[in-house]
C-alpha positions as CSV (number, residue, x, y, z in Angstrom):
1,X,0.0,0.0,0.0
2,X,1.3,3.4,-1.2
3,X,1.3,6.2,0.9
4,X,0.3,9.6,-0.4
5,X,1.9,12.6,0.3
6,X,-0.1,15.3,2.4
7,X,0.5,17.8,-0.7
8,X,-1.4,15.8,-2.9
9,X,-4.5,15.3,-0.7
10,X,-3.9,19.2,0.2
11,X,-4.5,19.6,-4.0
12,X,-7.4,17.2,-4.0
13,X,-9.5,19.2,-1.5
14,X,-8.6,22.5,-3.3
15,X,-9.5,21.0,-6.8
16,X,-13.0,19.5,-5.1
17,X,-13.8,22.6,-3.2
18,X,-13.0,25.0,-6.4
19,X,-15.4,22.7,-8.6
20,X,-17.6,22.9,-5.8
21,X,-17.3,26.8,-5.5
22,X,-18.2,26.8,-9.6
23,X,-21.0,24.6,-9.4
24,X,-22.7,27.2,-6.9
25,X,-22.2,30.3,-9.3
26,X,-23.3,28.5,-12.0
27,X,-26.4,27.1,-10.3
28,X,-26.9,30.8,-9.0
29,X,-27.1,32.2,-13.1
30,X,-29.8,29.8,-13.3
């Protein structure tokens, strides 16, 4: 089992909450 550096998971949860983030605005405009 690999382990997986803390940088990557810190990327993960930027990349998730920034979709996240985009998905309200663009609910918002509709």
């Amino acid at each position: 089992m690999q382990i997986i550096p803390a940088h990557r998971v810190y990327v993960f949860i930027r990349i998730t909450f920034h979709y996240l983030w985009l998905s309200t605005i663009i609910f918002d405009y509709v």
